[in-house]
KOLROVO-726987 format. One record per atom (N, C-alpha, C): atom name; x, y, z; chain; residue number from 1; residue in three letters. Coordinates in pm, 1 decimal, always signed. Example, Ala and Ser with C-alpha at 12.3 -4.5 7.8 and 13.67 -1.06 7.14 Angstrom:
> N +1319.0 -569.0 +780.0 A 1 ALA;
> CA +1230.0 -450.0 +780.0 A 1 ALA;
> C +1320.0 -330.0 +780.0 A 1 ALA;
> N +1285.0 -225.0 +708.0 A 2 SER;
> CA +1367.0 -106.0 +714.0 A 2 SER;
> C +1290.0 +3.0 +787.0 A 2 SER;
This chain:
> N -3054.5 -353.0 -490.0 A 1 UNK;
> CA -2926.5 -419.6 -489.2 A 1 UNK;
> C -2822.4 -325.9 -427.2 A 1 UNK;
> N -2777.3 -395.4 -342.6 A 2 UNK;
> CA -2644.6 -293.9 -290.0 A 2 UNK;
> C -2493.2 -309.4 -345.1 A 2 UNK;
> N -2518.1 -178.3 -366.1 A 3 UNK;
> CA -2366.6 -116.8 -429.1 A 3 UNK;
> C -2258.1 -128.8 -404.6 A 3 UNK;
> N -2162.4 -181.5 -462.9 A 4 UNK;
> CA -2027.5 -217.1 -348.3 A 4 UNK;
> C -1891.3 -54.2 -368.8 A 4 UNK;
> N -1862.8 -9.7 -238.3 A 5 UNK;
> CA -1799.6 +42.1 -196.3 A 5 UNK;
> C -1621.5 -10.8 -236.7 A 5 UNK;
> N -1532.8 +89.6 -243.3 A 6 UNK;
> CA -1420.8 +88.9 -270.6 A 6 UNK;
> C -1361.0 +181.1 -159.1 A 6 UNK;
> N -1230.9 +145.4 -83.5 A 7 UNK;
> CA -1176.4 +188.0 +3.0 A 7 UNK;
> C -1063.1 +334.2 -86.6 A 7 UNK;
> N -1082.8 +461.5 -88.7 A 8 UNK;
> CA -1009.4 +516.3 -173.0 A 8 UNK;
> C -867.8 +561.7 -83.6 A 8 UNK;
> N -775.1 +548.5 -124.4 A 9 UNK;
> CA -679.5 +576.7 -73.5 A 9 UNK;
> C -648.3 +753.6 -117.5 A 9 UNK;
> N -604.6 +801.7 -64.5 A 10 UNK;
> CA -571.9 +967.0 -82.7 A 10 UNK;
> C -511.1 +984.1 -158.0 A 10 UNK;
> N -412.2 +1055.9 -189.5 A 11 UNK;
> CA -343.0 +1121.8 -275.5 A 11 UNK;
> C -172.0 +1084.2 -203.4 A 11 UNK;
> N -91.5 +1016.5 -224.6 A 12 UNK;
> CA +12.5 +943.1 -150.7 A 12 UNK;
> C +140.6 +1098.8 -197.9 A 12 UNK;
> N +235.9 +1085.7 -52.7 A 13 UNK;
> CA +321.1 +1191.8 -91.1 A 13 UNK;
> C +428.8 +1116.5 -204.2 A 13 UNK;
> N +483.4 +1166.5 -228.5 A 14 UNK;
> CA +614.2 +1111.8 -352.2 A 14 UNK;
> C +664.4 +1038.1 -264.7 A 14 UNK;
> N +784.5 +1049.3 -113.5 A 15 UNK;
> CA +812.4 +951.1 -78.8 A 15 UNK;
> C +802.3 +825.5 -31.8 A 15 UNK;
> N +627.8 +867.0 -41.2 A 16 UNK;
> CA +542.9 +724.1 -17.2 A 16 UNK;
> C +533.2 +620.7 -156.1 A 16 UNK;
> N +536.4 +713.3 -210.1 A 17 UNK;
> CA +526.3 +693.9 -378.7 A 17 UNK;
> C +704.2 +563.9 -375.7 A 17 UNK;
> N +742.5 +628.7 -379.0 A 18 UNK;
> CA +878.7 +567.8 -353.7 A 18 UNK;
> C +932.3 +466.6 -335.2 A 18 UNK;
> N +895.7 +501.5 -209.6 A 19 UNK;
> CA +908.5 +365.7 -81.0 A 19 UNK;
> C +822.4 +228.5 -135.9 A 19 UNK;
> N +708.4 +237.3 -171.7 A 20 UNK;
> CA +603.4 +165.0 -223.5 A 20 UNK;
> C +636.3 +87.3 -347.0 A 20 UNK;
> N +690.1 +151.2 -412.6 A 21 UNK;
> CA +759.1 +145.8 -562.3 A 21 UNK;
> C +900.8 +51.7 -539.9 A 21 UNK;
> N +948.1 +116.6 -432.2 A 22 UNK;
> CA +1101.5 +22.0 -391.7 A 22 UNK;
> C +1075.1 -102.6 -389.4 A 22 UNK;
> N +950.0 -138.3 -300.8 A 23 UNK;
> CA +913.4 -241.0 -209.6 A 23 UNK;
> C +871.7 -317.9 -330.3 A 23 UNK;
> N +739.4 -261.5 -397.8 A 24 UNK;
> CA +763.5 -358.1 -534.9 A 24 UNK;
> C +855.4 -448.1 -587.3 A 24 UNK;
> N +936.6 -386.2 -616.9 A 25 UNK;
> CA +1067.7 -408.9 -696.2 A 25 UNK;
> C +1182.9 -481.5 -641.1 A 25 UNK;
> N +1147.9 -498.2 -487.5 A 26 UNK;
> CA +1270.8 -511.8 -444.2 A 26 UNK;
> C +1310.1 -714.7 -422.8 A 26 UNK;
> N +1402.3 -697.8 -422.6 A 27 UNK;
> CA +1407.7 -895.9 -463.4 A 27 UNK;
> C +1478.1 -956.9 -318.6 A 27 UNK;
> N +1499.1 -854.5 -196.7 A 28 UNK;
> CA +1549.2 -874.0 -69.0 A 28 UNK;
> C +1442.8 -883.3 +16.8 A 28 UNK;
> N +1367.4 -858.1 -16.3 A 29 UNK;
> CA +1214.2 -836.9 +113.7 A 29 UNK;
> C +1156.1 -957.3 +66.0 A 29 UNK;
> N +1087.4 -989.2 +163.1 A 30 UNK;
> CA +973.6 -1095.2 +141.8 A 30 UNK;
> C +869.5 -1088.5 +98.8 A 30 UNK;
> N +812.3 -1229.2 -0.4 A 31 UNK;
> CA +761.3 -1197.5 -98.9 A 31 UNK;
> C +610.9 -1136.5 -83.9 A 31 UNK;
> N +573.1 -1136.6 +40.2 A 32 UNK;
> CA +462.2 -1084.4 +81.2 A 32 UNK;
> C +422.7 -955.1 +47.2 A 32 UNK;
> N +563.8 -900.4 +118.5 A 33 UNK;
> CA +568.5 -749.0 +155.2 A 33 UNK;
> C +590.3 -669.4 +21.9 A 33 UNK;
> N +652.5 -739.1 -110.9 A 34 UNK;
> CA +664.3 -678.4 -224.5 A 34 UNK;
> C +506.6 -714.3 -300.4 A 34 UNK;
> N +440.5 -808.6 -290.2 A 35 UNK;
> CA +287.3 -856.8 -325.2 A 35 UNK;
> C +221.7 -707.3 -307.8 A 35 UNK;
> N +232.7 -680.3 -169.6 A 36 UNK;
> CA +147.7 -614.0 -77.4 A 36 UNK;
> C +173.7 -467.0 -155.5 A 36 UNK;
> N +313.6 -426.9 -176.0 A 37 UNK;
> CA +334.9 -288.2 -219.5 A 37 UNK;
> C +246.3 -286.7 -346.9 A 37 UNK;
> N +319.7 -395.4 -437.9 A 38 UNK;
> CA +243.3 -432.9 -557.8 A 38 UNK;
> C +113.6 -406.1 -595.1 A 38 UNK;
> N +6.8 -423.6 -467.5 A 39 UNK;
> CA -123.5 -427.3 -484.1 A 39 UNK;
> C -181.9 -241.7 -439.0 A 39 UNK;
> N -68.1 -257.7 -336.6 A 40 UNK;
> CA -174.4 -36.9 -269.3 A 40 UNK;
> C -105.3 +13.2 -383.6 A 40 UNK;
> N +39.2 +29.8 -447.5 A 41 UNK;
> CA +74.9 +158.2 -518.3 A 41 UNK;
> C -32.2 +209.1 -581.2 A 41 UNK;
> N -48.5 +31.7 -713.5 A 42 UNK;
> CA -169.7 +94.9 -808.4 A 42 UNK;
> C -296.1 +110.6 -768.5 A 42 UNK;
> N -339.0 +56.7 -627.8 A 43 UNK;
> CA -442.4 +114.8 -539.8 A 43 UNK;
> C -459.8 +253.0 -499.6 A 43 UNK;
> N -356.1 +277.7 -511.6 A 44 UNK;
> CA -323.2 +462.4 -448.9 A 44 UNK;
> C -362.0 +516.5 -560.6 A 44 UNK;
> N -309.7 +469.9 -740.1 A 45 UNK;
> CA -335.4 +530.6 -776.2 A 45 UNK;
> C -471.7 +554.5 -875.5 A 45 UNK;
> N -547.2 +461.0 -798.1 A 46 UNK;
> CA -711.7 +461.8 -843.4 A 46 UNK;
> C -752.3 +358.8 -889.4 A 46 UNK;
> N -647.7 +244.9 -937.0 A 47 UNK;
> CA -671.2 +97.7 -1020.3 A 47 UNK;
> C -800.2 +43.7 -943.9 A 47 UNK;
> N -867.7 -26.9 -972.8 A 48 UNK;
> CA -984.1 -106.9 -946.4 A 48 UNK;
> C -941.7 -205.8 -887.7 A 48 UNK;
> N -986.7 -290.4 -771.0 A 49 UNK;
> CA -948.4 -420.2 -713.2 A 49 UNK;
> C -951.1 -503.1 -842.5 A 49 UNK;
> N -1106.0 -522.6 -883.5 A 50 UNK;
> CA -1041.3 -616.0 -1034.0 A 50 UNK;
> C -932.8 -603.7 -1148.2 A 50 UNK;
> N -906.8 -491.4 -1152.4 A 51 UNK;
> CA -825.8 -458.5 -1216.8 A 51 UNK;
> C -687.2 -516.3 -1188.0 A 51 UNK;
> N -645.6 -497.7 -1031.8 A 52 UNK;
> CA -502.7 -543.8 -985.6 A 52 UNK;
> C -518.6 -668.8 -950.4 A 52 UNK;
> N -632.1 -728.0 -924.7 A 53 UNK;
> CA -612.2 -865.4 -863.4 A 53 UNK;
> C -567.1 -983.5 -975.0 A 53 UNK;
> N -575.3 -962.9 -1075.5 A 54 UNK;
> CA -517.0 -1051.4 -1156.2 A 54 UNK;
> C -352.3 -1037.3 -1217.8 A 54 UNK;
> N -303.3 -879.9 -1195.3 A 55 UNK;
> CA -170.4 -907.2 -1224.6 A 55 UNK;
> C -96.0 -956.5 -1068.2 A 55 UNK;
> N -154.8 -893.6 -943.7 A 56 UNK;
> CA -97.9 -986.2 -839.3 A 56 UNK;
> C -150.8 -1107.5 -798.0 A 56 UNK;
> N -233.1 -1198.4 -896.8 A 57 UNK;
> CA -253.5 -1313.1 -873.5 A 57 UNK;
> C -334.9 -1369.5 -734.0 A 57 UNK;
> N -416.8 -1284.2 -707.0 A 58 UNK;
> CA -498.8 -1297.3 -652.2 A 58 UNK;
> C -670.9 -1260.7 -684.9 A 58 UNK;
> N -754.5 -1234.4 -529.1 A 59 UNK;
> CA -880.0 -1228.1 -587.8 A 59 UNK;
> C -903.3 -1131.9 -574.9 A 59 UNK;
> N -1002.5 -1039.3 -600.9 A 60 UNK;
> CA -1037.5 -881.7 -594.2 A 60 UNK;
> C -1059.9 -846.6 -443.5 A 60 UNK;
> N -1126.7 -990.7 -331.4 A 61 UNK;
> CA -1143.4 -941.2 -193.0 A 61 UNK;
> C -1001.0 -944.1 -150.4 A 61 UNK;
> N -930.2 -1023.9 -176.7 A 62 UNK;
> CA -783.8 -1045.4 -135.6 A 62 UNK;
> C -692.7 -852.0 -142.2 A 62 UNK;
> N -716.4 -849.0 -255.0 A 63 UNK;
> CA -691.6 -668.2 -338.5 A 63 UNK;
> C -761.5 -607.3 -223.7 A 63 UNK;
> N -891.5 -601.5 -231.8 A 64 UNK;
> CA -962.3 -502.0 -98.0 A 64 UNK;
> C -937.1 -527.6 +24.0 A 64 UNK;
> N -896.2 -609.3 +109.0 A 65 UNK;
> CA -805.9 -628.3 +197.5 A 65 UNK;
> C -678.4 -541.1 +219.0 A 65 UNK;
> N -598.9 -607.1 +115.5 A 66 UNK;
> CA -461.0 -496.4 +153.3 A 66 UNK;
> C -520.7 -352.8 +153.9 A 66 UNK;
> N -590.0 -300.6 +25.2 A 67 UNK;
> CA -587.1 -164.1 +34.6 A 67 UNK;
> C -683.1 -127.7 +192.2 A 67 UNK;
> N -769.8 -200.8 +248.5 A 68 UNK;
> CA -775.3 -112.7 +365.3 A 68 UNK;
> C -706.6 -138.9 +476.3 A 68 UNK;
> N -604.5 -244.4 +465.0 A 69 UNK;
> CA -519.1 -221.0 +589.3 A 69 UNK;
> C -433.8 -99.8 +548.3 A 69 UNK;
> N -353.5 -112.8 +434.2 A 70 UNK;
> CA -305.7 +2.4 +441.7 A 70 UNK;
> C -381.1 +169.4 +453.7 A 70 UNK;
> N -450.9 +151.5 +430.2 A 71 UNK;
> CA -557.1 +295.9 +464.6 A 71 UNK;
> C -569.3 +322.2 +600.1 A 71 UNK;
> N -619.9 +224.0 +637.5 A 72 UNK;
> CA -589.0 +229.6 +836.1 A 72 UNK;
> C -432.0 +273.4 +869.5 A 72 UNK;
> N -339.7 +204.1 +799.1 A 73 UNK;
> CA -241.4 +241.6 +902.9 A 73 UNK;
> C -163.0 +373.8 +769.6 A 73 UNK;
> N -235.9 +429.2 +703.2 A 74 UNK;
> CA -231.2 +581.9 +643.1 A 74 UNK;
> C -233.7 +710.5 +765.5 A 74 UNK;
> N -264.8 +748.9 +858.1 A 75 UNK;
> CA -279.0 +843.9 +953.6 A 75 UNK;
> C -123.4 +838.5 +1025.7 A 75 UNK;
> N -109.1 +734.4 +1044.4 A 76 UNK;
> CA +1.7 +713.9 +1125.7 A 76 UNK;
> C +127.7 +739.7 +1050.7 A 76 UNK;
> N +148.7 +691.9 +942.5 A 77 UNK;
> CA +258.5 +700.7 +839.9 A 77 UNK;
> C +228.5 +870.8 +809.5 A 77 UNK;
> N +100.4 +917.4 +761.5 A 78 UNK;
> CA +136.2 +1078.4 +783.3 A 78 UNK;
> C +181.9 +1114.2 +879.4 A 78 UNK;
> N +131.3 +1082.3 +952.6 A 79 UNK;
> CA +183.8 +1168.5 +1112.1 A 79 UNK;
> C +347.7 +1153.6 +1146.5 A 79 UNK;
> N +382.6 +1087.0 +1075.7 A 80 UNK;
> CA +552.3 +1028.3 +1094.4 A 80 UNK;
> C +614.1 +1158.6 +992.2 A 80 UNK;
> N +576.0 +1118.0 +895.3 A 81 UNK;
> CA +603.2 +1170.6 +771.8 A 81 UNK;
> C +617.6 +1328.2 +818.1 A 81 UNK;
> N +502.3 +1365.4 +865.4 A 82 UNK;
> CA +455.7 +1524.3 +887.5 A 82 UNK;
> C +634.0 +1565.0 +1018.8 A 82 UNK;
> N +576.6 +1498.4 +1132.1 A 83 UNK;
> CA +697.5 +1521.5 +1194.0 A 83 UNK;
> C +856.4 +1509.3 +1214.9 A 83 UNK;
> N +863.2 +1398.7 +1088.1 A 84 UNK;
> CA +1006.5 +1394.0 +1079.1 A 84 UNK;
> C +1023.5 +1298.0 +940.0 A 84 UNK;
> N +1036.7 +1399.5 +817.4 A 85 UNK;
> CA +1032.6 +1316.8 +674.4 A 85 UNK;
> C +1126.6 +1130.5 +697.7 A 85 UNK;
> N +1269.1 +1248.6 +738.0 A 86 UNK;
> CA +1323.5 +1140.5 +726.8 A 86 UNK;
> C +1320.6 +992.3 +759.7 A 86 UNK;
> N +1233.2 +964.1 +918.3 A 87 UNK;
> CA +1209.0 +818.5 +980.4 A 87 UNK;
> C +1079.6 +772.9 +887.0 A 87 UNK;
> N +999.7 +818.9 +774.7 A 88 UNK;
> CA +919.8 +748.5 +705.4 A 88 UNK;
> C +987.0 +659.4 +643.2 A 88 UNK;
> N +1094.7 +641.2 +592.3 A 89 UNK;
> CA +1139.4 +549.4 +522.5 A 89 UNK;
> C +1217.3 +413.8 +650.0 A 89 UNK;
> N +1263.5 +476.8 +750.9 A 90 UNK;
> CA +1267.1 +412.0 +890.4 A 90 UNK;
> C +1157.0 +332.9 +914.0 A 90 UNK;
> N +1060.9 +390.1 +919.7 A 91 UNK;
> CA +947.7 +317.2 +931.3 A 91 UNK;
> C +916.8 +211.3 +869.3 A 91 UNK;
> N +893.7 +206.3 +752.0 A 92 UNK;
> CA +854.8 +127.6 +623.6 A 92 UNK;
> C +992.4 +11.2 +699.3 A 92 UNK;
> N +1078.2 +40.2 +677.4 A 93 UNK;
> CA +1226.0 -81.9 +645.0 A 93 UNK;
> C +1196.2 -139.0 +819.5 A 93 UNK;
> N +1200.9 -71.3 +925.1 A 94 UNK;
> CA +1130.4 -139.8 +1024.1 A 94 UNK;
> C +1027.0 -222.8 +1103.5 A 94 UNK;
> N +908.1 -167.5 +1045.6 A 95 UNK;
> CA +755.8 -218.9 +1027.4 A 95 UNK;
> C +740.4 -253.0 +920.2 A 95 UNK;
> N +768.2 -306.5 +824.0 A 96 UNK;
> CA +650.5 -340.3 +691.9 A 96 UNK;
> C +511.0 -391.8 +716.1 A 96 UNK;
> N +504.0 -508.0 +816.7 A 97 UNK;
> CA +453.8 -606.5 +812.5 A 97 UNK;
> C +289.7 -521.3 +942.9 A 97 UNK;
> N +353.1 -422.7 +938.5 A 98 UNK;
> CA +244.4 -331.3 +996.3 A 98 UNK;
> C +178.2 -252.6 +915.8 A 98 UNK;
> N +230.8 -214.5 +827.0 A 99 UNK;
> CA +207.4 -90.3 +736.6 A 99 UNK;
> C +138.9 -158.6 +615.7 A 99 UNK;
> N +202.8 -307.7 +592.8 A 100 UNK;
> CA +177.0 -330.8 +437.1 A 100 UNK;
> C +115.3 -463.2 +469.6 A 100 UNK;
């Protein structure tokens, strides 16, 4: 029987932490894009797809979805991050709909 795999997300910096956390919370963004934060934060921080897919009301593949888009577009958001802290949060409020 084959084993099913989990996409692990790294170890997120604080202002990713943040930003992610904002986006949650926030009641101006669309409701997608706060779903979406909703689902990687506690993805980032090790939660189980089953685990999150029922407080964001979805299904566990739905959960494994977001977390590997956002994992894919993880390199790039470091690489922002690394070269200029400040446009990470630029980023995020510009792209969401890339990132998340």
């Amino acid at each position: 029987m084959r084993r099913k795999t989990i996409d692990t997300i790294p170890v997120l910096s604080d202002a990713m932490k943040n930003i992610l956390s904002a986006f949650s919370k926030s009641r101006s963004l669309p409701s997608g894009l706060v779903k979406r934060a909703s689902i990687v934060l506690p993805a980032s921080q090790g939660e189980l797809n089953q685990n999150i897919a029922p407080q964001a009301g979805l299904h566990y593949n739905n959960v494994a979805t977001w977390r590997s888009r956002f994992l894919a577009a993880l390199p790039a958001l470091r690489k922002i991050e690394m070269d200029d802290p400040e446009k990470l949060e630029d980023e995020y409020a510009k792209n969401p709909e890339r990132i998340l």
